[in-house]
FIZAPA-419414 format. One line per field, with one value per residue (C-alpha): x, y, z negated; residue in one letter. Coordinates in Angstrom, 1 decimal, decimal comma. Each point is the difference from the previous one (the first is absolute). Example, Ala and Ser with C-alpha at 12.3 -4.5 7.8 and 13.67 -1.06 7.14 Angstrom:
REM residues 2
east: (12,3|1,4)
north: (-4,5|3,4)
up: (-7,8|0,7)
type: (A|S)
REM end
This chain:
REM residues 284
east: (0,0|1,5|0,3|-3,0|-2,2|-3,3|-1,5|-3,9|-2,8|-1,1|-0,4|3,5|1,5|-3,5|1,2|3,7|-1,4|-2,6|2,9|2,6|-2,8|-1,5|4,0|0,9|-3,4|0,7|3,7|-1,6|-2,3|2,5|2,3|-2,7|-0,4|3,5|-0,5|-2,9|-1,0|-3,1|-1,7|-0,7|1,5|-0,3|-0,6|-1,4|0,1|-3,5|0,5|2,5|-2,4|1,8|-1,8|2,0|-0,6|1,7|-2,9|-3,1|-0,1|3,2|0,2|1,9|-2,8|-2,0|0,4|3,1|-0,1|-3,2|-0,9|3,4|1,2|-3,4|-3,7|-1,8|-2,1|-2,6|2,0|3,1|-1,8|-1,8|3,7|1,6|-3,5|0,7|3,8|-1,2|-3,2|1,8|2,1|-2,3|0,9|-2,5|0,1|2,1|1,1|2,0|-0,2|1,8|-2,7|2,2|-1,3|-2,1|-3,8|-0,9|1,3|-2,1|-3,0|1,0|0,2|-3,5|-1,5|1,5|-1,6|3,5|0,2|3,1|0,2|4,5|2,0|3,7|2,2|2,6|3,1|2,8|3,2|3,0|3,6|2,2|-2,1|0,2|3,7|0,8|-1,6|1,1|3,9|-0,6|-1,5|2,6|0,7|-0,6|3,0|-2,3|-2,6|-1,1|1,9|-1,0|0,9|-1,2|-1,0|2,6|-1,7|0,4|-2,1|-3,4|-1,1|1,1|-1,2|-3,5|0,6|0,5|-2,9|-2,5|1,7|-1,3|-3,4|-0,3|-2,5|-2,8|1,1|-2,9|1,8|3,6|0,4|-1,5|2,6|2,9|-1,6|-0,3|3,3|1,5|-1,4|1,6|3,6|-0,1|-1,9|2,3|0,3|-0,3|2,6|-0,1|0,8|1,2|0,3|2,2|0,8|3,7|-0,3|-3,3|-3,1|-2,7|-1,9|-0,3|-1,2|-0,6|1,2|-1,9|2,0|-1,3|-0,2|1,8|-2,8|0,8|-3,0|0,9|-1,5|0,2|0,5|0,3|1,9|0,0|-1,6|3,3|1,1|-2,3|0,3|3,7|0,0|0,3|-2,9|1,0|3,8|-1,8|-1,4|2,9|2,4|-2,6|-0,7|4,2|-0,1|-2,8|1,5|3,6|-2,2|-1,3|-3,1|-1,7|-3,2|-1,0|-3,7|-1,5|-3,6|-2,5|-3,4|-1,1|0,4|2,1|3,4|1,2|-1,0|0,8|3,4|0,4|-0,5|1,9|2,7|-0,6|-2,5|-2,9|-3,7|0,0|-3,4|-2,7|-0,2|-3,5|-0,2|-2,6|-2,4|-2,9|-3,1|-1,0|-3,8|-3,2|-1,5|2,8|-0,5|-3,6)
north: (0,0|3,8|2,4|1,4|-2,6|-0,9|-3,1|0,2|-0,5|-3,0|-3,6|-0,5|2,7|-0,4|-3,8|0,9|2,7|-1,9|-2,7|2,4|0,8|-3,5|-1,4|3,0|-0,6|-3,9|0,8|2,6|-2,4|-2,8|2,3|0,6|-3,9|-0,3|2,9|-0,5|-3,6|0,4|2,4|-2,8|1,9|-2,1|-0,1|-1,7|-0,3|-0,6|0,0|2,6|2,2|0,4|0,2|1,4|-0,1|2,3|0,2|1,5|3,4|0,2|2,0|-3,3|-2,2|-0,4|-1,5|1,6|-1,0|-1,8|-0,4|0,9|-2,9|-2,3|0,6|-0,2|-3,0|-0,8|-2,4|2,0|3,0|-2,6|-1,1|3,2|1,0|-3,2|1,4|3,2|-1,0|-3,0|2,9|2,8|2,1|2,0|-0,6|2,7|-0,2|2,3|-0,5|1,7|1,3|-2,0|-3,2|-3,0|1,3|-2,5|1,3|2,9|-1,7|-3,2|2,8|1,8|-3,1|-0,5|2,8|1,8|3,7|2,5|2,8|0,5|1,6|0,0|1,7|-2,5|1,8|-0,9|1,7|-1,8|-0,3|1,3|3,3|1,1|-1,3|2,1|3,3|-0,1|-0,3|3,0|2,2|1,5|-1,7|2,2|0,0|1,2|-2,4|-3,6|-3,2|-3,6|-3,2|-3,5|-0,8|-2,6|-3,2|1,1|2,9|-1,1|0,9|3,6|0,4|-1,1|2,4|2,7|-0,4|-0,3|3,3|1,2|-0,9|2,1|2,4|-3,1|-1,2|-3,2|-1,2|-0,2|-3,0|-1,8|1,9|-0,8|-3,7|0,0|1,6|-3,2|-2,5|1,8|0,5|-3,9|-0,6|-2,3|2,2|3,2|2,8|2,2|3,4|3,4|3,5|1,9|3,3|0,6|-3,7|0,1|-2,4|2,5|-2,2|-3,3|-1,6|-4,0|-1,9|-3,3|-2,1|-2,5|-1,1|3,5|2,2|1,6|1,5|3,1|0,0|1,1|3,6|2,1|2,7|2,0|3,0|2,1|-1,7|1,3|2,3|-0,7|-2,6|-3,2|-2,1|1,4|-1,0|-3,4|-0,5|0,3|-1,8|-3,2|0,2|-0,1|-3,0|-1,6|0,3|-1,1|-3,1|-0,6|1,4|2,3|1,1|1,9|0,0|2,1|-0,4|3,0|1,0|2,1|3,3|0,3|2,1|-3,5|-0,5|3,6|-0,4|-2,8|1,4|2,7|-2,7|-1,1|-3,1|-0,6|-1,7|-3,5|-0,5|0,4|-2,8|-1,4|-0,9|-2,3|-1,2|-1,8|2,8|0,0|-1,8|2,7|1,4|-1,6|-3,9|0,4)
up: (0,0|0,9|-2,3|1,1|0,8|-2,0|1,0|1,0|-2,8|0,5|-1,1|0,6|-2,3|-2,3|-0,7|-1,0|-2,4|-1,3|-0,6|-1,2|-2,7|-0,7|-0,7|-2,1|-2,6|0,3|-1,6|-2,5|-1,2|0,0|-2,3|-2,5|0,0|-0,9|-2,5|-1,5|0,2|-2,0|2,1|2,9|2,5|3,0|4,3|2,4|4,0|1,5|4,0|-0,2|-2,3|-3,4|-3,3|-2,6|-4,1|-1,9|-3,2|0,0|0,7|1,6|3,7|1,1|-0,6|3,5|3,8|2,6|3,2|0,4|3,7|1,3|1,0|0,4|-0,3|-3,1|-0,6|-2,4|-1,7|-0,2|-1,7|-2,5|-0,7|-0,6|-2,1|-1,8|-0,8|-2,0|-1,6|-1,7|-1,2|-1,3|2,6|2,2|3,8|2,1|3,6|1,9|3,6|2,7|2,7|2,6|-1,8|1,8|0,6|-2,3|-3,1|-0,1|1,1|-2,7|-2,6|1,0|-0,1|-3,6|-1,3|-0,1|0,8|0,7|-3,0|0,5|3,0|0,4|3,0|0,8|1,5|2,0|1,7|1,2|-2,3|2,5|0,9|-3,7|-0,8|3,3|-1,1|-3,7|1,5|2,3|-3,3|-2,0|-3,5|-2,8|-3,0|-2,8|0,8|-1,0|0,2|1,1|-1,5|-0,3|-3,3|-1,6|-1,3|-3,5|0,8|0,3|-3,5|1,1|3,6|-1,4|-2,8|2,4|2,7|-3,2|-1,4|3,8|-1,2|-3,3|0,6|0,0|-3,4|1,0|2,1|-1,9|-0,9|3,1|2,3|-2,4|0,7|3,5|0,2|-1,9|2,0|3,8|-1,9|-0,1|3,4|2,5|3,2|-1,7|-0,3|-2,9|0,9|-2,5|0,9|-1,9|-1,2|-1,6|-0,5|-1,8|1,6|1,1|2,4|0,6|3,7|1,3|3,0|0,6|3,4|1,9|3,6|1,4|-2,4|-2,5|-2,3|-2,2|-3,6|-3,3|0,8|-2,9|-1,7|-3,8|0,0|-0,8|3,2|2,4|3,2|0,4|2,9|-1,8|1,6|3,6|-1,5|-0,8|3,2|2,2|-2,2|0,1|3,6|0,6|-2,4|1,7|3,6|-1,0|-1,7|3,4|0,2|2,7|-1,5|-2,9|-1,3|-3,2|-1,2|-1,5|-0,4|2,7|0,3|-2,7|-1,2|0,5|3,4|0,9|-1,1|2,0|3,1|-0,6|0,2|3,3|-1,3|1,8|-0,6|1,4|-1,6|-2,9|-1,6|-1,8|-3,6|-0,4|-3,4|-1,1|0,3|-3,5|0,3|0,0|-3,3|-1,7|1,0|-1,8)
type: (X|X|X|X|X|X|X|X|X|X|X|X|X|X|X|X|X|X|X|X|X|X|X|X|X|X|X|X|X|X|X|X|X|X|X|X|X|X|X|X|X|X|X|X|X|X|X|X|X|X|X|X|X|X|X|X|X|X|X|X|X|X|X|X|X|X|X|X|X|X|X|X|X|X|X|X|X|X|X|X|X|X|X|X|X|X|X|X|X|X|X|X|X|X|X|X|X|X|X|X|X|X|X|X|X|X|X|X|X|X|X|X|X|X|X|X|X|X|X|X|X|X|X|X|X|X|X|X|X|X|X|X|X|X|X|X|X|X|X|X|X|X|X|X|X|X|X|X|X|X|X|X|X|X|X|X|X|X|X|X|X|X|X|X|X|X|X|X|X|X|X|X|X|X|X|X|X|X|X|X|X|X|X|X|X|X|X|X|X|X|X|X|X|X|X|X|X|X|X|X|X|X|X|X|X|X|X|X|X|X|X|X|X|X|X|X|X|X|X|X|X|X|X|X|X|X|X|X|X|X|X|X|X|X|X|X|X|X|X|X|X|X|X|X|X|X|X|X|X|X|X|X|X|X|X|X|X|X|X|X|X|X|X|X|X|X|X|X|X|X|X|X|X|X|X|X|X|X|X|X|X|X|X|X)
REM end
């Protein structure tokens, strides 16, 4: 792929992000297995559609990739159903629009309904590692490392610390933080200041993809180029790692989003978040 080049939006490029994705929440739930043993963290492959259980209540916890590789049958849905109901879990599906017809008409039937968007992006490696070469570093401003493997307590320290105006959500960031220091195929990334971590940001390889994550950084941190700093340093990782593609998810519309683009990503799709409709007047 040129440094310029973005491959089309379509199946093709929907099944490697969908993949890139599906592999990196298979390892995150495999690392809060080996973590946490006693949560029941735990996958499954069902026709290429993964189902992932990472405890109730957790974002993890649902379908990626269903329809993306096969239709959906009747029996397959019963089976993945089957997977988080034994669990406790409620029933969550994310589904690419460039999925078999028959998942959205399986899921209708079902009784499901979409209530969840999310813009999934994409720009090549080599474009952004080329532009960030040509831009002139700055002395006085951040620093990128990889995290060392003794670090993990502190990179998830940090991204939380990112979080600390939504004192609810505190520990669960610290949490989630934990489990992707320790996920297989994930590199931990700091920003730093004078040699102090002020941002924190997540490289998850597979397959020649590489999804970004785990962007955060400390409130005394902010508006002095560290996630930009973040961005470019993981995308020169990635490529000399072999990959060509870079992908970031966010809710539509969002500073997220609109940063993104300001990077030279682009919308490959919306993608569906699917759940049980809740039944009328309350199941009575």
């Amino acid at each position: 792929m040129s440094a310029d080049s973005y491959p089309f939006a379509d199946l093709t490029l929907a099944r490697r992000l969908e993949g890139a994705e599906a592999h990196a929440n298979r390892r995150f739930v495999e690392a809060r297995a080996s973590l946490k043993p006693e949560s029941g963290a735990t996958w499954c492959d069902v026709d290429g559609a993964f189902a992932m259980f990472d405890g109730v209540g957790s974002p993890l916890t649902q379908t990626f990739g269903l329809g993306m590789t096969a239709p959906l049958t009747p029996a397959a849905l019963d089976t993945l159903e089957e997977f988080f109901r034994t669990r406790g879990a409620e029933l969550f599906h994310e589904v690419s629009p460039l999925a078999d017809p028959s998942v959205f008409a399986l899921l209708s039937e079902r009784g499901y309904e979409p209530f969840e968007f999310t813009s999934v992006m994409y720009r090549p490696c080599a474009q952004a590692v080329a532009s960030a070469t040509s831009e002139s570093p700055s002395e006085s401003g951040p620093t990128v490392r990889l995290a060392r493997t003794d670090e993990a307590a502190r990179w998830a320290a940090t991204g939380a610390e990112g979080w600390s105006e939504y004192p609810e959500l505190a520990a669960f960031m610290l949490d989630m933080g934990d489990v992707s220091a320790h996920t297989e195929d994930g590199y931990c990334f700091f920003a730093e200041l004078s040699g102090t971590p002020i941002a924190t940001g997540l490289a998850l390889l597979r397959d020649g993809v590489v999804l970004l994550a785990g962007a955060s950084t400390v409130p005394s941190g902010r508006k002095q180029g560290a996630q930009r700093a973040l961005l470019h340093a993981r995308l020169a990782f990635a490529e000399r790692a072999g990959a060509d593609l870079a992908m970031m998810c966010a809710q539509p519309g969002s500073a997220s989003q609109r940063n993104a683009e300001r990077h030279g990503f682009r919308i490959a799709y919306t993608r569906i978040k699917w759940r049980m409709r809740p039944p009328a007047n309350g199941g009575a």
